[in-house]
N, C-alpha and C positions, 0 to 999 in steps of 0.2 A: 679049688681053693685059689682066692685069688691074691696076690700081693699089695703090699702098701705100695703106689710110688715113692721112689727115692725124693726124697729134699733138696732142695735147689741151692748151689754156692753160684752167688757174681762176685768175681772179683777181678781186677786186671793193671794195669800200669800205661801212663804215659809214654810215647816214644820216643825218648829223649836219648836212647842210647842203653849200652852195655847196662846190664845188671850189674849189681856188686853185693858186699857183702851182708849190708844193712838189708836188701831188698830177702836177701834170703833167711834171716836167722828171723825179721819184721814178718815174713809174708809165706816167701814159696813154701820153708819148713812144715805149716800147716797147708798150704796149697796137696802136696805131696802126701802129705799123710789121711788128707779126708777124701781125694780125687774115688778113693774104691766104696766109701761111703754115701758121698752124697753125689748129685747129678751138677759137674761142675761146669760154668763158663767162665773162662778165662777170657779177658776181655785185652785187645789193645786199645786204649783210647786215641787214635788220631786225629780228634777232632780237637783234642786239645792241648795243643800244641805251641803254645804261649812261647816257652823258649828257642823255637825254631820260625817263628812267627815272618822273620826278616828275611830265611832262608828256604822256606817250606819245603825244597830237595831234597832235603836231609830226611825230610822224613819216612820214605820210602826204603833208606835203607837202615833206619833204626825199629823200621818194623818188624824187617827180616831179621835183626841183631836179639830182638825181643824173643822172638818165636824160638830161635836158634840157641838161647840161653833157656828158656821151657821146654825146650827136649834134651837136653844136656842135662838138669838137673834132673831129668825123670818125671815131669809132666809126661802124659800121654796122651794121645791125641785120639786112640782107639776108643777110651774107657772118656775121654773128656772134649769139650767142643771151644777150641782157638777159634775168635774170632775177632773180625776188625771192623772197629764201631760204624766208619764212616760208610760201608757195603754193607749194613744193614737200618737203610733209612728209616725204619721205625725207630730206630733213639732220637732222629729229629725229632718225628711227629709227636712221640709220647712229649720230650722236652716243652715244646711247642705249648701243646694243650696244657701239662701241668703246671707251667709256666703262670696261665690267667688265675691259679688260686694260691700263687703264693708272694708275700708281702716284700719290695726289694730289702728291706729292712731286715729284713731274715738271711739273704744274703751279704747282707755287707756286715751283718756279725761274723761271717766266716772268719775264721782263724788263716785258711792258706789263700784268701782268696785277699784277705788285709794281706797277707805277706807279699803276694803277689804284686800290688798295689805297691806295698812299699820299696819293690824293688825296680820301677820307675824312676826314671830319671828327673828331674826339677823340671817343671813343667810341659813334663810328656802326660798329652790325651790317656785316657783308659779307655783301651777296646770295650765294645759291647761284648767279646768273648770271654771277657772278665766274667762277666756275671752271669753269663752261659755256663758256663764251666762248671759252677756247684748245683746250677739244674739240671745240664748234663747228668752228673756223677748219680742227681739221685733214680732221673729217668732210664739210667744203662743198668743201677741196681732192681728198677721196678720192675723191668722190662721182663726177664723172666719169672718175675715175681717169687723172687729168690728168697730164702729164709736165714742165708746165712752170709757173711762178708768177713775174712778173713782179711786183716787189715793193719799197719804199722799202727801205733799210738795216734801218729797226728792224723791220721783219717779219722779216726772220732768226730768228728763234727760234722762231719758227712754225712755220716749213716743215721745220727738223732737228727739232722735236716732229712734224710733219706724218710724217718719214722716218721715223721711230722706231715709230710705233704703225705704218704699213705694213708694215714691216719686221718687227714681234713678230704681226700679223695673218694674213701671208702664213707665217710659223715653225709659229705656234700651229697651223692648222689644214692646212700644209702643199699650200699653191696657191700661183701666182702672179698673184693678182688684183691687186692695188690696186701699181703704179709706183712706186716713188721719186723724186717729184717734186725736180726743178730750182729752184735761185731763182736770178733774173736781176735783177740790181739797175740801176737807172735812170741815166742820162748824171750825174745830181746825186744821189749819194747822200740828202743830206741836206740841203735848203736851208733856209739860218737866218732867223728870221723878220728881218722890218724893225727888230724894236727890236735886234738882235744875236742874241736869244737862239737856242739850240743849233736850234732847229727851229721852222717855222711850224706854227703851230695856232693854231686856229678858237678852240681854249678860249681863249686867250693873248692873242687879240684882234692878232696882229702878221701879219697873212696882205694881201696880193694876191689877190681874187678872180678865177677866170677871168669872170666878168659884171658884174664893175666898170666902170663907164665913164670913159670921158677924163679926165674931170675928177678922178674917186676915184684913180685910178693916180696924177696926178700931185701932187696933196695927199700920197698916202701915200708916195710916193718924197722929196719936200720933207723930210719928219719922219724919214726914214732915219735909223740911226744908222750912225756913221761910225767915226774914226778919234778917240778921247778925249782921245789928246796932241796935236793939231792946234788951235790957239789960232786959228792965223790963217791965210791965203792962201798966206801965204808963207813957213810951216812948212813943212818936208819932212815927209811925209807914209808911212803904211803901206799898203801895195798888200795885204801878206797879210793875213787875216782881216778885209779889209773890205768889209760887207754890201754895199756898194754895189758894188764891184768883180766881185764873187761873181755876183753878177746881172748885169751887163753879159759877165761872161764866159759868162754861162748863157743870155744872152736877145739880146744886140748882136750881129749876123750882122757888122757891119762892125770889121773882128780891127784893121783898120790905126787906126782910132780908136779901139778900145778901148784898142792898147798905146800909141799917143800920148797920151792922158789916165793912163793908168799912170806912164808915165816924165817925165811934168810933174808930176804927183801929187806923185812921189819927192822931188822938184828944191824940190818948193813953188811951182810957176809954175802950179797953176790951182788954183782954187776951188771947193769940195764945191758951191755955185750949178750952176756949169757941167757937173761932173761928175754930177750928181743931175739936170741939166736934158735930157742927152744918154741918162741911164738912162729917163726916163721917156718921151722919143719912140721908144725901141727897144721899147717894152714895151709901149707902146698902137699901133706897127705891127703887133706882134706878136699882141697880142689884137682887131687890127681882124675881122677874118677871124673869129674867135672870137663877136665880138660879134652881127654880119649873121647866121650861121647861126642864133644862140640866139633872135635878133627874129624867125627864121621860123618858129620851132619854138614859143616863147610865142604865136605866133598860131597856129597848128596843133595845141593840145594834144594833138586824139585823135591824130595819127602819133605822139608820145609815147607813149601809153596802149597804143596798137597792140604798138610796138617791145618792149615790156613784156610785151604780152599772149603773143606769137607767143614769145619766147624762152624765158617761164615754162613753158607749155605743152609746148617740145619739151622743156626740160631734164626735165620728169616722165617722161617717155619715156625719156630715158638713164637718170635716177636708179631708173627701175622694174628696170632692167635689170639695173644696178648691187646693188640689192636681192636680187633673185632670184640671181643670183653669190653675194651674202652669206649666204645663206638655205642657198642647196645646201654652201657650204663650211662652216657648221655644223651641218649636219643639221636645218636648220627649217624645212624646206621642208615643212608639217604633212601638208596635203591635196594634194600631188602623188603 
């Protein structure tokens, strides 16, 4: 009797630094929970690297920050294959080729690839790696010809770009190689950073690290922003759209005091002190467990480099595969 193969997850992150809160409740949550399910590759992107662009040193040790925060929360590395995009030069190549059948117009509807754009300064050039980047993202999803991408909200536009050139790839040449992959979006779409704003990020300086300690959780919870028509204590108070709330509904396992600090909120019978004090013991419970793994792993570096090493290695093995597929559905296969 023989088995089905497992189904293929790509997904992965930029190496911009530390994890934080939004990356887990948006992404790793399901990362975690589908790793014994499906056949996953965890992806570091270093090829795209926009915000390190001026310093590119940095990025070598935001690699191992990445990796180091994927064994801390319980990625595993036995059951799943870490790898780093740049030490498997088939993402050029596929990028490359797929590159000739898609319109620039398709990417300059990008949603992060405008944001990107717009966070140039008055009359700074736009790299060519601008508009790498969303072909990139779709060639590192093709690559293992993956069926499923477990993904924050604003990656949506990735993945229907990602459908699209599968879709005209498999047309053009008339195979059915490369899936149309799935997005799966996270328990919290989109968690807003601490200062309110629409989304935590690293650039914005408004994030929860997952390797913050005690002490930083509870400083950066204190400075929460809250509810701006609330003068005093004993205002009635807004439950919806407030950061604080938002987290305890995303992080506080215990529902019955969360909806008791809701419905004193409302009334004006408690104090954003109490409400902000009860956020940050659920949240440094939350990240205790978090923290232990990561202090085993800082002492262990090479199981890091290891988990790294063993994932890159096998994903060259797929991606060769993958390649030679590509190769024979265009006739490139020169010397066979």
């Amino acid at each position: 009797m023989t088995t089905e193969p497992r189904k293929r997850i790509l997904t992965g992150v930029r190496p911009t630094g530390s994890l934080h809160l939004g990356h887990y409740v948006g992404a790793l949550e399901n990362w975690i929970r589908l790793q014994r399910e499906y056949e996953c590759f965890f992806l570091i992107a270093d090829y795209q690297v926009s915000d390190h662009a001026d310093d590119i040193s940095q990025v070598k040790g935001n690699v191992l920050e990445v990796a180091t925060d994927w064994l801390s929360v319980g990625l595993d590395p036995e059951g799943s294959h870490f790898q780093i995009e740049s030490l498997v030069p088939q993402h050029a190549e596929l990028t490359t080729w797929l590159s000739w059948w898609v319109p620039m117009g398709m990417l300059q509807r990008n949603p992060t690839l405008k944001a990107e754009m717009g966070n140039l300064a008055d009359g700074e050039s736009v790299p060519v790696a601008f508009f790498n980047y969303p072909m990139m993202q779709a060639a590192n999803i093709l690559m293992p010809r993956a069926h499923l991408v477990p993904v924050g909200e604003d990656q949506l536009p990735h993945i229907e770009l990602t459908r699209e050139i599968a879709r005209r790839f498999n047309r053009i040449f008339n195979v059915d190689l490369f899936p149309e992959p799935e997005a799966l979006i996270g328990r919290v779409p989109r968690l807003v950073g601490i200062d309110g704003n629409a989304k935590m990020s690293k650039s914005l300086g408004n994030t929860i690290n997952l390797k913050d300690d005690a002490a930083t959780v509870t400083s950066k919870v204190r400075s929460m922003y809250t509810d701006p028509t609330r003068l005093r204590a004993t205002d009635p108070g807004h439950v919806e759209g407030n950061p604080v709330f938002m987290y305890h509904d995303a992080f506080n396992p215990d529902v019955d005091e969360v909806n008791d600090l809701k419905e004193r909120y409302v009334l004006g019978k408690v104090g954003d002190v109490e409400v902000k004090t009860k956020l940050a013991a659920a949240l440094n419970t939350f990240l205790d467990p978090i923290r232990e793994k990561r202090a085993y792993y800082e002492a262990h570096p090479r199981e890091v480099i290891d988990a790294l090493a063993a994932g890159t290695e096998h994903t060259r093995t797929v991606a060769a595969e993958t390649m030679r597929q590509v190769r024979d559905a265009m006739g490139l296969n020169y010397l066979s």
